[in-house]
C-alpha positions as CSV (number, residue, x, y, z in Angstrom):
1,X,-14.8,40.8,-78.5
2,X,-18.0,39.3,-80.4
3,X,-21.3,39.1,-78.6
4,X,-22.2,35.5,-77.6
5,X,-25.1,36.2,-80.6
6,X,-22.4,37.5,-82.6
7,X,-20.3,33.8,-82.5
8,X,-21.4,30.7,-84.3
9,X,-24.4,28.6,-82.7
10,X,-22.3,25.8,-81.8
11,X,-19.8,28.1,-79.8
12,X,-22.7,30.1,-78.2
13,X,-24.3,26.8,-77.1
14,X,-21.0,25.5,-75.6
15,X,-20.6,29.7,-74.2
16,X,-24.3,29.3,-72.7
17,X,-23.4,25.9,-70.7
18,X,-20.2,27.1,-69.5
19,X,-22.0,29.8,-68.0
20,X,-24.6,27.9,-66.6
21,X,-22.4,25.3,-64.8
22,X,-20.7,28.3,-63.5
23,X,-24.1,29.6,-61.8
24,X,-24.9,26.7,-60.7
25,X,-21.5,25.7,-59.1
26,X,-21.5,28.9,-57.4
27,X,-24.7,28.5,-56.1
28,X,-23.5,25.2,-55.0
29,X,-20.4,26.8,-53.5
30,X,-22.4,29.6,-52.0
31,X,-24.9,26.9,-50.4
32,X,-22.1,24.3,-49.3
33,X,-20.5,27.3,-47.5
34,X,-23.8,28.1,-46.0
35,X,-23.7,24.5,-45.1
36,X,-20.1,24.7,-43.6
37,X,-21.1,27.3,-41.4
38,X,-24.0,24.9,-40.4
39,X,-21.0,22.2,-39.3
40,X,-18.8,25.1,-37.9
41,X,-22.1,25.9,-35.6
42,X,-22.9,22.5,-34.3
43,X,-19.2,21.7,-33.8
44,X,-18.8,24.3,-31.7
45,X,-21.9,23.7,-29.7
46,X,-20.5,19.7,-29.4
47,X,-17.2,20.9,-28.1
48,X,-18.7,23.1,-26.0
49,X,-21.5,20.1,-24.7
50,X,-18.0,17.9,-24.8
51,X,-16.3,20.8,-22.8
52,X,-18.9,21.0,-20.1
53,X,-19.4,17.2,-20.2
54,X,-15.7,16.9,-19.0
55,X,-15.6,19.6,-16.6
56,X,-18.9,18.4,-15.2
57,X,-17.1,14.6,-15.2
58,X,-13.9,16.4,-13.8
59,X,-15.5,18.2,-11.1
60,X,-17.7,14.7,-10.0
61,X,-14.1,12.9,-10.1
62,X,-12.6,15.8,-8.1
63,X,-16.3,15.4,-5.4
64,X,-16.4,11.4,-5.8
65,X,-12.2,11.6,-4.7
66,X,-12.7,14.6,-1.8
67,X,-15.5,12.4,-0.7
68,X,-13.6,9.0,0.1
69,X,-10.7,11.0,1.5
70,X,-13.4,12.4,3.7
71,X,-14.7,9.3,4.7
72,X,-13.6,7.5,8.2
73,X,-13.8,4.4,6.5
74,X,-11.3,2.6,4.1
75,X,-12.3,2.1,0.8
76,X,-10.7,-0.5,-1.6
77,X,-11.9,-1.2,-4.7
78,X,-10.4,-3.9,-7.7
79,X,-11.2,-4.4,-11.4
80,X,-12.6,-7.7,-12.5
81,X,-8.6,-8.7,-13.3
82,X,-8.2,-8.2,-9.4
83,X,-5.9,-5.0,-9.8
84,X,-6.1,-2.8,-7.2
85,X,-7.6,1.1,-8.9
86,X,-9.4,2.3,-5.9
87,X,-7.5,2.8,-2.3
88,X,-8.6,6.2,-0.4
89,X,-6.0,7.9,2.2
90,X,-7.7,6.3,5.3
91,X,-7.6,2.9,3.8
92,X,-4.1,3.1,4.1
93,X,-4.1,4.8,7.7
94,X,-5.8,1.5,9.3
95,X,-3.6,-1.0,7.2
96,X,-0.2,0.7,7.4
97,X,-0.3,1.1,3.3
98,X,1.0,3.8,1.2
99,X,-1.7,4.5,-1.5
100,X,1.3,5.0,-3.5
101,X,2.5,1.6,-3.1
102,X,-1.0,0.1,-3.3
103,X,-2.3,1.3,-6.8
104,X,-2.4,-1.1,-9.5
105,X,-1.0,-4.2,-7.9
106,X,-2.9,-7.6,-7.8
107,X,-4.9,-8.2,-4.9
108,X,-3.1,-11.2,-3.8
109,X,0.0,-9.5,-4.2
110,X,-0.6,-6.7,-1.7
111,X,-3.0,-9.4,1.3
112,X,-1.0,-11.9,0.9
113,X,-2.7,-14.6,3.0
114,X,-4.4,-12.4,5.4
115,X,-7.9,-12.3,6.1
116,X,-8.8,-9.2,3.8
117,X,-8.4,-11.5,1.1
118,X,-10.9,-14.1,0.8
119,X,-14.2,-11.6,1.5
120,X,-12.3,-9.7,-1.9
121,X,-11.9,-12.3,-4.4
122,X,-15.2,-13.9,-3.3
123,X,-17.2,-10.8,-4.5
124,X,-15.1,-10.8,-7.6
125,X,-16.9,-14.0,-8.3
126,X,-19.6,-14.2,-10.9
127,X,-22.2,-14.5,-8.2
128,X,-19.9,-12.6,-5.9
129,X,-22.2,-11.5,-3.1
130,X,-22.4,-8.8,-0.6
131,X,-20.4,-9.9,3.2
132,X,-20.1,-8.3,6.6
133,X,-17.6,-10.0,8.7
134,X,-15.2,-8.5,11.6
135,X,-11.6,-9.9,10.9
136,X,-7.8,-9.3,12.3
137,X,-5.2,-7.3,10.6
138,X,-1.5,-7.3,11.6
139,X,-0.6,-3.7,11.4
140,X,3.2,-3.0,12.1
141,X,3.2,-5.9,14.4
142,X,-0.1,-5.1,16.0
143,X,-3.2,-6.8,15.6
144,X,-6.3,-4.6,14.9
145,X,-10.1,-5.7,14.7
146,X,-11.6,-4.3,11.8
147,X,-15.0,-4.3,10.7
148,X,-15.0,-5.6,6.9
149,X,-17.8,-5.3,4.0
150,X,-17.7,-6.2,0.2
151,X,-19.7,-6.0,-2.5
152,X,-19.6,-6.6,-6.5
153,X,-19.2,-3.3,-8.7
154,X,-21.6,-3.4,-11.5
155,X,-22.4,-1.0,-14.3
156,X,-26.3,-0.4,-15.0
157,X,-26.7,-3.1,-17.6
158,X,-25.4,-5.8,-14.8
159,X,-21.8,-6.4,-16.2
160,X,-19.7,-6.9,-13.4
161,X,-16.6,-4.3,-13.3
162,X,-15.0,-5.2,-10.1
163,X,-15.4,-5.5,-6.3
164,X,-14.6,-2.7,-3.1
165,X,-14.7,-3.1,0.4
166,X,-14.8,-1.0,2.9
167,X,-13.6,-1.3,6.6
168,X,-13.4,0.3,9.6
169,X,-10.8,0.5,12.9
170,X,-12.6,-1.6,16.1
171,X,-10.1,-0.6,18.0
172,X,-11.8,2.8,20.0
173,X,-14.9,0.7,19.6
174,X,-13.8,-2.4,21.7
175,X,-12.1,-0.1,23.8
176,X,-15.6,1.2,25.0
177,X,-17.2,-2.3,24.6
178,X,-14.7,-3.1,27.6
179,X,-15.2,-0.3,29.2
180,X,-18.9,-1.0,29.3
181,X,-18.2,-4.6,31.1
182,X,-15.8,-3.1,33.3
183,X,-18.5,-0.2,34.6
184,X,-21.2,-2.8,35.0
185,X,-18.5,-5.6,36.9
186,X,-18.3,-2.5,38.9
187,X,-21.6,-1.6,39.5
188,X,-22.2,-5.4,40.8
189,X,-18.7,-5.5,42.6
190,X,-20.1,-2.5,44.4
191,X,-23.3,-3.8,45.6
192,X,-21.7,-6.8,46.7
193,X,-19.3,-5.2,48.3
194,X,-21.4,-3.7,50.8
195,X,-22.8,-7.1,51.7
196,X,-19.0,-8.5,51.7
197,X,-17.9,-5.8,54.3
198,X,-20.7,-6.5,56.5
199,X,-21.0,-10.0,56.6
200,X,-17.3,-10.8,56.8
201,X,-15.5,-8.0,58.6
202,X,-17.5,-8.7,61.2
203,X,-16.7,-11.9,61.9
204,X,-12.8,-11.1,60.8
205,X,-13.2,-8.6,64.1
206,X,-14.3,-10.9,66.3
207,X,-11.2,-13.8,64.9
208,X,-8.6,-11.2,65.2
209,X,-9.5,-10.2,69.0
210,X,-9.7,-13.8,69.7
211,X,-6.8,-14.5,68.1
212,X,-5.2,-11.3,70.2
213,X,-6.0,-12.6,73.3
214,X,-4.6,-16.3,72.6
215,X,-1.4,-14.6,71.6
216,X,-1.2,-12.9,74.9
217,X,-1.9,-15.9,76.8
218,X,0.4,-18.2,74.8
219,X,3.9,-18.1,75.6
220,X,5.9,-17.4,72.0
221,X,8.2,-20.9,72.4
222,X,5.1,-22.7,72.8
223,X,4.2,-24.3,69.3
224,X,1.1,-22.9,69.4
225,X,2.1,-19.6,68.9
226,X,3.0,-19.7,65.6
227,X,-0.3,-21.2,64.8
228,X,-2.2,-18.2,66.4
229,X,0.2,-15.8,64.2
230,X,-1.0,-18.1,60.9
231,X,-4.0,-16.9,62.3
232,X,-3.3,-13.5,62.4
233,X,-2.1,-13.0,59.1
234,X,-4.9,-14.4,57.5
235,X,-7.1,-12.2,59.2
236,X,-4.9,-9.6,58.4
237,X,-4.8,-11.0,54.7
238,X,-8.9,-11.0,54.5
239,X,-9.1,-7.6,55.6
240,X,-6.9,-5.9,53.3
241,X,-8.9,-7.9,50.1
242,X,-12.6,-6.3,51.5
243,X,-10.9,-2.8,51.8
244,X,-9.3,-3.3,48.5
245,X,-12.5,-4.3,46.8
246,X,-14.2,-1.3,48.4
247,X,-11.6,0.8,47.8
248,X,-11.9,-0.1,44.0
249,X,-15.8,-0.3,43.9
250,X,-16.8,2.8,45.5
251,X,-16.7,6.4,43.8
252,X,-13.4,8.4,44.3
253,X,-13.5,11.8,45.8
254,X,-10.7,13.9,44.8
255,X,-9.3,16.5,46.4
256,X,-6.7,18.4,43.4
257,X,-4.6,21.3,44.6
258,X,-1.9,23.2,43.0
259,X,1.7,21.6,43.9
260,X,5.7,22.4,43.5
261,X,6.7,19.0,41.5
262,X,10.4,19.2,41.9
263,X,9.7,19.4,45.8
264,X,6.7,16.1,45.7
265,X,9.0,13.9,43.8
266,X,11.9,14.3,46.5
267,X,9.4,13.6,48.9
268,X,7.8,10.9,47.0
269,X,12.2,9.3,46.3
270,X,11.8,9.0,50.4
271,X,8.8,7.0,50.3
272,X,10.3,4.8,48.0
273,X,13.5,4.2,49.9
274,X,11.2,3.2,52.9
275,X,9.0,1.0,50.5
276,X,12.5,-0.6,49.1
277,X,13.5,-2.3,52.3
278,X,12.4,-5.8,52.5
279,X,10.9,-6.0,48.8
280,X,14.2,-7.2,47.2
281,X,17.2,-9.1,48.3
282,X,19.5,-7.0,46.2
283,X,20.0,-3.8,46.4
284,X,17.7,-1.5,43.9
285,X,18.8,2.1,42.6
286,X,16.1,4.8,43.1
287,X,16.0,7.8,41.2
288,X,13.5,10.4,40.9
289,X,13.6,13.8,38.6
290,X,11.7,16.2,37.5
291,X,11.6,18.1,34.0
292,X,10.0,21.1,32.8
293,X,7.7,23.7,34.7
294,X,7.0,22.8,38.5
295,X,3.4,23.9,38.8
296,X,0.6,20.8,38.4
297,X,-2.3,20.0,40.2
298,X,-4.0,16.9,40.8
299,X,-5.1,15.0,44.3
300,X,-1.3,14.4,45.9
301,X,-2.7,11.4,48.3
302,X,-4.2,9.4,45.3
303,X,-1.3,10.0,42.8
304,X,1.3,8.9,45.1
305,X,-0.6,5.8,45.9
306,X,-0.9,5.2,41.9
307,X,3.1,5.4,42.1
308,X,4.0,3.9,45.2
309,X,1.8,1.0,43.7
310,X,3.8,0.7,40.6
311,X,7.0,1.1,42.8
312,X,6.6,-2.0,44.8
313,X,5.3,-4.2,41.7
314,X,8.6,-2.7,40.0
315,X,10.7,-3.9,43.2
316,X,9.1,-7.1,43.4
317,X,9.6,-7.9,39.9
318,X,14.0,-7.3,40.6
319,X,14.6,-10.2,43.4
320,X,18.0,-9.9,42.5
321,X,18.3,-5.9,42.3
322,X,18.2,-3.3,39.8
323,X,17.1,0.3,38.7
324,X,13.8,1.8,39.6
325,X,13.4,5.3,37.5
326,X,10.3,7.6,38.8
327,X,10.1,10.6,36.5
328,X,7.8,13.4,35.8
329,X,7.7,15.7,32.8
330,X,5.6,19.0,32.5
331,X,4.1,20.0,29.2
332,X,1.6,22.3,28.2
333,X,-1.6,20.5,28.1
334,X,-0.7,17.2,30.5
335,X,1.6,16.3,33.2
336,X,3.9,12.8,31.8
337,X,4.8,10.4,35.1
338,X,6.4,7.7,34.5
339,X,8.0,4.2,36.3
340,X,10.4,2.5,34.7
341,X,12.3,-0.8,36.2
342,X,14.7,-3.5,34.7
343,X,12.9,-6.1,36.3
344,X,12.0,-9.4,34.9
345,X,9.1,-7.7,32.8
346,X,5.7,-9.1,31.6
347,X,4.7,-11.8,29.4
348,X,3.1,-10.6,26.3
349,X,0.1,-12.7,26.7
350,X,-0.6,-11.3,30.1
351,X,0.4,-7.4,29.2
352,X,-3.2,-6.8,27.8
353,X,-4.7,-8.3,31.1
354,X,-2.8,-6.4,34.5
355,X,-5.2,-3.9,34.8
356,X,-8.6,-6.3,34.8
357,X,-10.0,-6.7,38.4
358,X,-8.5,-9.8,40.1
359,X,-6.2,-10.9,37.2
360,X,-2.6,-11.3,38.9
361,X,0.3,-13.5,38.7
362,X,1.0,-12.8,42.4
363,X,0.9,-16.4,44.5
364,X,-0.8,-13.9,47.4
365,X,-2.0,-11.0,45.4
366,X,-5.6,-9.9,45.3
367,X,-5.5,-8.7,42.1
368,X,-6.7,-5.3,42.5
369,X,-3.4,-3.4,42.8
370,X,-3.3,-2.2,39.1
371,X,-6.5,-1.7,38.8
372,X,-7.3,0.8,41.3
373,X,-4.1,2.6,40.1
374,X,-6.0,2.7,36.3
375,X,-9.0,3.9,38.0
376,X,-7.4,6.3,40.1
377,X,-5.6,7.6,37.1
378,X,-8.7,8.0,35.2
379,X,-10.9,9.8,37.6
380,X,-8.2,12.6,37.1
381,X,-9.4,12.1,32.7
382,X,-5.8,10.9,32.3
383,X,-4.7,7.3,31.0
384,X,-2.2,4.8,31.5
385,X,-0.5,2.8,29.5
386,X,2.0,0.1,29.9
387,X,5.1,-1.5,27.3
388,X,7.3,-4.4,28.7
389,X,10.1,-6.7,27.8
390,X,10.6,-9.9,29.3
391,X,13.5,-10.0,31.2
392,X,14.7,-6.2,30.5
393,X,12.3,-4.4,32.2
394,X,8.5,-2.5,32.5
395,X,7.5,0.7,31.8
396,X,4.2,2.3,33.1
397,X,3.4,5.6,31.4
398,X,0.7,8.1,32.9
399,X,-1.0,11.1,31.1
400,X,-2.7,13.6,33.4
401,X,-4.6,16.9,31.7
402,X,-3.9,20.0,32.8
403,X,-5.5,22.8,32.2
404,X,-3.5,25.3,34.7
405,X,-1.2,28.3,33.4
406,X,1.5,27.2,31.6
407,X,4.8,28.8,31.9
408,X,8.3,27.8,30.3
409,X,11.0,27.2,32.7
């Protein structure tokens, strides 16, 4: 092969450029791979940023989600088209909604009409503003006070991206507020009642020996007589209100002890056939069993009271007859009693109200009955609750704690 000097000039001209574009393309080549590797490095340092990025957003999801199932309240929160996107596990514990079932839907789709509503779609206004209000929600056929706050959802320039409320369950809360009125009722029933006891019983004394002695002096077919024994029971009547109200305003002492069930609720199916005479004009089938381990302890005296009490309401409440049903029922942590009637039963609107000092439907009652029973019940740290029917029957249920060995029959 010639020599590039050895070919014609305009040949070796065209050799020289050729060559020349080749240098410089592979200097081009050589630098856009240099320059390749320059991308390769920086896109592998973004995915890497991007990587972390999303882990780092996944694990503040994962945090942000922990933390509202963590939270006590319920939190609900809705996008400016008023679907539902937010709706943590307790949120659905104190309104009786699956989350499941909640996601997604339109807000008036899943409140309806109810109260929740209004506070949510007014924060979803464009001027929506923050509101603390306590409202009623109907859960499985129950009303329960909750404790309601909304706010607007905004992003950090100001654009509005939804609303969330959060809310808590009143119900423990009231439960205490009562509680408190109750204790101080009683701390003023109990000063009162000192004064009460003095002043009238007194007096009652001296009206009841008075009236004694007229009775002895007045033949029984005189007219009169039956006057003096008007007399009698009201004095009779008045005494037993004082030494209810102290019995209910003074502090219990118990006396616990260790006691064969199965033997004290035979015992207690005699009292009750004593207590039936004379409380119903029908006849009234008593029955009284245990279940489970015998050994329990609690104060015997006060406990039969509590059910004796119950008893005779239950009696009272079948004119006509019926079946009284006493049973008791050992478990491991608490002793179960229960009294259960088919009696004409107890008005809804009055069920909430038996156990409050001097509330009674009773022409004659004194209206302390039940609640001497409750505080009986919970001097012992046990509780009492009662469910009713109108015209098929009352049941009272009684939890007491026990903390003695337990052993399986």
């Amino acid at each position: 092969m010639e020599s590039p000097t050895d070919l014609p000039a305009p040949i070796a001209k065209l050799l020289g450029w050729f060559q020349e574009n080749v240098e410089r393309l592979e200097k081009a080549y050589a630098e856009m791979g240099h320059q390749v590797e320059q991308v390769n490095r920086e896109l592998d340092q973004r995915n890497a940023e991007l990587s972390n990025a999303l882990a780092e957003q996944s694990l503040m999801r994962n945090r942000l989600s922990c933390l509202l199932e963590s939270l006590h309240d319920g939190v609900v929160m809705v996008d400016v088209h008023e679907r539902i996107v937010m709706f943590n596990a307790r949120a659905g514990s104190i309104l009786g909604i699956a989350p499941d079932d909640a996601l997604m839907r339109k807000l008036p789709d899943l409140f309806g009409h109810s109260a929740l509503l209004t506070p949510m779609a007014e924060a979803l206004r464009e001027n929506g503003h923050e509101s603390h209000l306590e409202i009623r929600w109907t859960r499985h056929e129950h009303e329960v006070p909750l404790r309601v706050s909304t706010a607007a959802v905004r992003d950090p320039s100001g654009r509005q991206l939804g609303a969330v409320a959060t809310f808590s369950d009143l119900t423990d809360l009231k439960s205490m507020e009562r509680e408190l009125v109750q204790n101080r009722t009683l701390a003023a029933l109990g000063e009162m009642a000192a004064t009460v006891a003095h002043e009238i019983r007194n007096p009652l004394g001296g009206i009841g020996g008075f009236a004694g002695l007229l009775a002895r002096d007045i033949p029984e077919n005189d007219p009169r007589h039956r006057l003096v024994d008007r007399i009698q029971e009201g004095v009779g009547s008045l005494n037993r209100i004082v030494t209810n109200l102290l019995n209910y305003t003074r502090r219990l002492d118990l006396t616990p002890r260790d006691l064969e069930l199965t033997e004290w609720i035979l015992e207690l199916e005699e009292w009750l056939g004593m207590e039936a005479e004379g409380l119903s004009a029908g006849t009234i089938d008593i029955s009284c069993h245990h279940q489970g381990p015998s050994a329990a302890s609690f104060d015997a005296e006060k406990i039969r009271q509590v059910l004796l009490n119950l008893s005779r309401n239950a009696m009272q409440a079948m004119p006509e007859g019926g079946h009284l049903r006493v049973t008791s029922l050992r478990e491991p942590d608490r002793l179960v009693l229960s009294v259960e009637d088919t009696g004409s039963g107890i008005p809804d609107e009055e069920l909430g109200r038996i156990f409050d000092p001097f509330f009674t439907t009773k022409e004659n009652g004194t209206g302390l009955g039940l609640a001497i029973v409750k505080k009986i019940v919970e001097f012992h740290g046990g509780n009492i609750r009662a469910e009713s029917e109108p015209g098929k029957g009352t049941r009272f249920t009684i939890h007491l704690p026990q903390t003695g060995t337990w052993q399986e029959s």
